[in-house]
N, C-alpha and C positions, 0 to 999 in steps of 0.2 A: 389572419390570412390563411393560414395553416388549418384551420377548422374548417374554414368556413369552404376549402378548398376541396377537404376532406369528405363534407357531409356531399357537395357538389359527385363529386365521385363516386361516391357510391349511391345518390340518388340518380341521377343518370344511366344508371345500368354500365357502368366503365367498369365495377367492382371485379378484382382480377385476383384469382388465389397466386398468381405467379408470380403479381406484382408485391403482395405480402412479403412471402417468401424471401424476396429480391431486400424489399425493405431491410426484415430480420438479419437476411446474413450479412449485408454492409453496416447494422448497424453493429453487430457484434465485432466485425473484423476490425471498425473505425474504432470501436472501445478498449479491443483491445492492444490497437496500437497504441493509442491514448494511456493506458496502464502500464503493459506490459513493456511499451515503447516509450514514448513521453517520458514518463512519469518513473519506472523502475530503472530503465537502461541508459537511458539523457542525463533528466535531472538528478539518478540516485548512483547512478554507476553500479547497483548490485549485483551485476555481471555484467561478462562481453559478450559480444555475439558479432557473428561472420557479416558480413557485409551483406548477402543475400536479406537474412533480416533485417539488420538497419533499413537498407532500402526498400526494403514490403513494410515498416515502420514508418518511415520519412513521408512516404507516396499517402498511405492512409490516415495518418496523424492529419497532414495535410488536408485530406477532406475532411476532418471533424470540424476546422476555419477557427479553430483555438490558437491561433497562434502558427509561426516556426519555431523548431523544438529547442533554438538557441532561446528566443524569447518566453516560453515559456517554461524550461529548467533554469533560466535566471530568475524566473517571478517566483516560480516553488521554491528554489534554497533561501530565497530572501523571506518566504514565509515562515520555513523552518527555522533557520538563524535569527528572524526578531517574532518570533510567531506570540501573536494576543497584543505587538505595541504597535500602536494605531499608527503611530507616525512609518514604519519601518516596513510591516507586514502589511504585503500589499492590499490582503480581503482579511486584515480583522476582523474577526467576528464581534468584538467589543464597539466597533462600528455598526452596529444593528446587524439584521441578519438579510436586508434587501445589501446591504452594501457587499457584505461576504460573498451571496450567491452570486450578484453580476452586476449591484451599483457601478463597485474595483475598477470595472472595463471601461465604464463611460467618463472616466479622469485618469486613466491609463497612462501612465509614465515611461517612455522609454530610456531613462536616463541611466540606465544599468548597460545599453548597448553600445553609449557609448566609453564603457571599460570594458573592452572586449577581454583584456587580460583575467577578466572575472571568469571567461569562458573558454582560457585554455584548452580543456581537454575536450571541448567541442569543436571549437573552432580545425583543430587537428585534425578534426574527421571531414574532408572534400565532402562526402555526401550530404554532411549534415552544413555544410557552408553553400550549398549548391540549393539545398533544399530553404536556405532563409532567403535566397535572392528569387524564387520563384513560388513560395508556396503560396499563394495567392491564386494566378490563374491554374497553378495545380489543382489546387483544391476546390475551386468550382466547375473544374473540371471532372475531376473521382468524386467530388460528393454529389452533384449535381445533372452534369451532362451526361459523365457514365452512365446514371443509371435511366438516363430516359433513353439512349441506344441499344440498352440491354433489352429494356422491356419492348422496345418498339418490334423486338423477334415475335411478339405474341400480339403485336396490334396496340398494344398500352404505354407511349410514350407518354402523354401528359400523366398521366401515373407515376410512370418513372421518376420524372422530375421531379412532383409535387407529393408524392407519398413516398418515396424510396430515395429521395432527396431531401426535399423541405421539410416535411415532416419526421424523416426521422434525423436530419439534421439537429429537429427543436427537442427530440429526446435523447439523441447527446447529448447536446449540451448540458440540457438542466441537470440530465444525472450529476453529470462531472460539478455543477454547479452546486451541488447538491452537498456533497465531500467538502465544501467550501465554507456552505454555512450549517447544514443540519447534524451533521457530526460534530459539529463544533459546538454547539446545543445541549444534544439528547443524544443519551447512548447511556453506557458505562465507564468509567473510568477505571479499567481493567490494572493497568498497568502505572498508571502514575495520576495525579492530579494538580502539578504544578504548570500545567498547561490546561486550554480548554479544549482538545481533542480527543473523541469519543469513541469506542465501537459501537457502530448500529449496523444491527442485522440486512433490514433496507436498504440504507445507501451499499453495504454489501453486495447483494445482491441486486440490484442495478446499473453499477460498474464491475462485475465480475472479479471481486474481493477488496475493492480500495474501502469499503468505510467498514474494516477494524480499523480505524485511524486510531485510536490514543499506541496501540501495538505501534503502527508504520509512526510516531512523531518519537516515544522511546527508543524504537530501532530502525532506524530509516534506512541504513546498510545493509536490510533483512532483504533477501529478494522477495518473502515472501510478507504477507497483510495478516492471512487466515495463517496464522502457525500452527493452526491445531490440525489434525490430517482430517478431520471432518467439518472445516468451516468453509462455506461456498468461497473458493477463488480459486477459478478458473485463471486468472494472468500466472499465478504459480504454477500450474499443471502443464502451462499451456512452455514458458519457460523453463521449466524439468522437461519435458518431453522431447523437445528440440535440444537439452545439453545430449538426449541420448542418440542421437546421429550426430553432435559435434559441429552443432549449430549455434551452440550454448557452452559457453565456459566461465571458468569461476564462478561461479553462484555464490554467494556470500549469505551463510547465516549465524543469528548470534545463537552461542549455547546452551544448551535447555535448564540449564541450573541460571544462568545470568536468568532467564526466563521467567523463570520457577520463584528464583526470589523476589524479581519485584511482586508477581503476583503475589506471594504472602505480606510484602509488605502493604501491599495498598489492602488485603486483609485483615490485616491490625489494627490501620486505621479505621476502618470502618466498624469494627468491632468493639473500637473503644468510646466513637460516638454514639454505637448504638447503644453502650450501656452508660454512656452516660444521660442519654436520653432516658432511659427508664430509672437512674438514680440508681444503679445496683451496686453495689460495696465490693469492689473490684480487687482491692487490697489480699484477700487469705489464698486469692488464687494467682498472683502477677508472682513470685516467687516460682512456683513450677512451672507457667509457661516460660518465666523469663530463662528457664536454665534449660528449657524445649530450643528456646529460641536459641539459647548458646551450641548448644549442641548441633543445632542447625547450622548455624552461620561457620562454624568448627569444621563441618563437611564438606560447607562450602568453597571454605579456603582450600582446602585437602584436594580436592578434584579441581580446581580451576590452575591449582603449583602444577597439581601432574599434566593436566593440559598443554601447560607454559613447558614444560620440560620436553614433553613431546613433541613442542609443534619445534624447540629449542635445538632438540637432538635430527630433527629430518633436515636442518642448515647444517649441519657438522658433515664432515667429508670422514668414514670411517670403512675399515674393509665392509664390504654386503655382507661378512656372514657374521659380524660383531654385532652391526649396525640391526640387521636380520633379528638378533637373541634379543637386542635393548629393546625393540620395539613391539616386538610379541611381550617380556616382559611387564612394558609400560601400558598395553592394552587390557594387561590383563589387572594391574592396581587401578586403572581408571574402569573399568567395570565394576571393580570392586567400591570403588569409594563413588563411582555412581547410586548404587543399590546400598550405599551407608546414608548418601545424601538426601533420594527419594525415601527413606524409610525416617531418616530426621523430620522431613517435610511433611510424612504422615501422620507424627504421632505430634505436633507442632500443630496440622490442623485439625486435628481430633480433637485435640484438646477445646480448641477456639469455641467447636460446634458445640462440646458439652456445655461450656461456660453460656454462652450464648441459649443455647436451650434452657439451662437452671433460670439465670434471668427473663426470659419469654421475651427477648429483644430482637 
């Protein structure tokens, strides 16, 4: 319908750069309340935000037509909590990958809503209880009607509706739909492999940082997907920007060493498949990485105590100018045993890549 509405429109001569445009920006705003709203501040709580947001969140999540965001942060923590067992997780992927993307929806369970207790700290929030009793004709409302009164300013309603509406309604979804099963596929497994969730570049960039997914199922309390300051996600940018006028608070991230080590570990593994794929005699060199790797894991413990201490000593009640000297002190051993830790961590993968190089694996 969506195509064939599409080619209708612009064989016609109806083709409207304004209605493009219209399209673009709702569908970016719909994604990223879907991410940045949905998805990081509903379902993950990895920060608060002022009610202004919530409510430009609620309103526009609502035209994505995925759901109210009570309904859909119970079907994500329940995919997190049993995430790959078929019975449990609502869109396993070990269910094929038609079931993950949007089979899930057409045998839809609402049996979670009726333990609302499971959504405590949703439920709490008026808007977000306001927003489940009505998100429906909301939502075809702002997804739908809005945009064909918008464009009718330039003479292009049936545009509005049907390209700035329906169609980009269908690249919504599928993106998000996308995150569900294609990440769960193809990608890398960065950060762990005891689950089937990937980072891909793609899905990445199509929802505005959601597919580093295997990062987001390690750290779900991260407010951020792209950890790295140069990975496309815009929901992260978009959520730091707004803590900076106090629209945004608590941000919650995990610390670059918890980070750092799972990356080496899942570099371990994968480097001792690789040489066991080529059959290389692993043995004359596993004694000096293994005391790389000591010496690592030694720095690790070292900065994550001082962490603990710090964050230990900002609870204690001490005069400010005691309190003042311990904390410039303890700034300054955690710098120090940061720059012992990243410097473990270099000569730990230096090593990897010679080994790996001598073998040609």
């Amino acid at each position: 319908m969506c195509i064939g509405t599409t080619y209708h429109w612009f064989k016609s001569g109806a083709f409207n750069w304004s209605t493009i445009i219209l399209a673009v920006v709702l569908m970016t705003i719909i994604e990223l309340s879907i991410t940045a709203g949905y998805h990081r501040l509903f379902a993950h709580r990895t920060y608060n935000a002022a009610w202004p947001v919530r409510l430009f969140f609620l309103i526009f999540g609502a035209a994505g037509l995925q759901g109210a965001a009570i309904q859909w942060a119970l079907d994500h923590r329940d995919h997190h909590n049993y995430v790959d067992d078929n019975d449990r997780d609502p869109y396993s992927i070990n269910k094929g990958f038609f079931w993950a993307h949007m089979g899930w929806l057409y045998f839809k369970q609402n049996e979670q809503l009726k333990e609302m207790e499971k959504a405590g700290d949703l439920t709490d929030d008026p808007l977000v209880v306001a927003q489940y009793h009505c998100w429906v004709p909301l939502g075809f409302f702002v997804g739908y009607i809005l945009p064909g009164i918008i464009a009718l300013s330039w003479g292009d309603f049936f545009g509005g509706i049907f390209i700035a509406g329906f169609l980009r309604s269908l690249v919504n979804h599928h993106a998000t739909f996308l995150i569900n099963s294609l990440t769960h596929c193809v990608g890398k497994q960065t950060y762990s492999d005891s689950h089937s969730a990937r980072d891909n570049w793609f899905t990445a960039f199509l929802t505005f940082g959601e597919g580093y997914h295997n990062y987001h199922h390690e750290f779900p309390s991260d407010y951020r997907n792209g950890v790295r300051a140069w990975d496309w996600d815009p929901s992260k940018w978009v959520i730091r920007a707004l803590s900076y006028v106090g629209l945004t608070t608590g941000l919650k991230k995990i610390n670059e060493e918890i980070i750092l080590r799972k990356r080496i570990q899942m570099k371990e593994k994968l480097m001792r498949k690789k040489l066991n794929k080529v059959n290389f005699d692993f043995s004359k060199y596993a004694t000096s990485l293994d005391e790389l790797k000591a010496k690592f894991e030694t720095a690790f413990r070292s900065l994550s105590n001082l962490r603990q201490e710090y964050k230990d000593l900002n609870k204690k009640s001490y005069k400010p100018g005691f309190v003042g000297l311990e904390v410039k002190v303890l700034k300054d051993k955690i710098a120090e045993a940061r720059k012992e830790f990243k410097l473990a961590a270099r000569e730990w993968n230096g090593m990897r890549r010679e080994i790996l190089a001598f073998a040609k694996a």
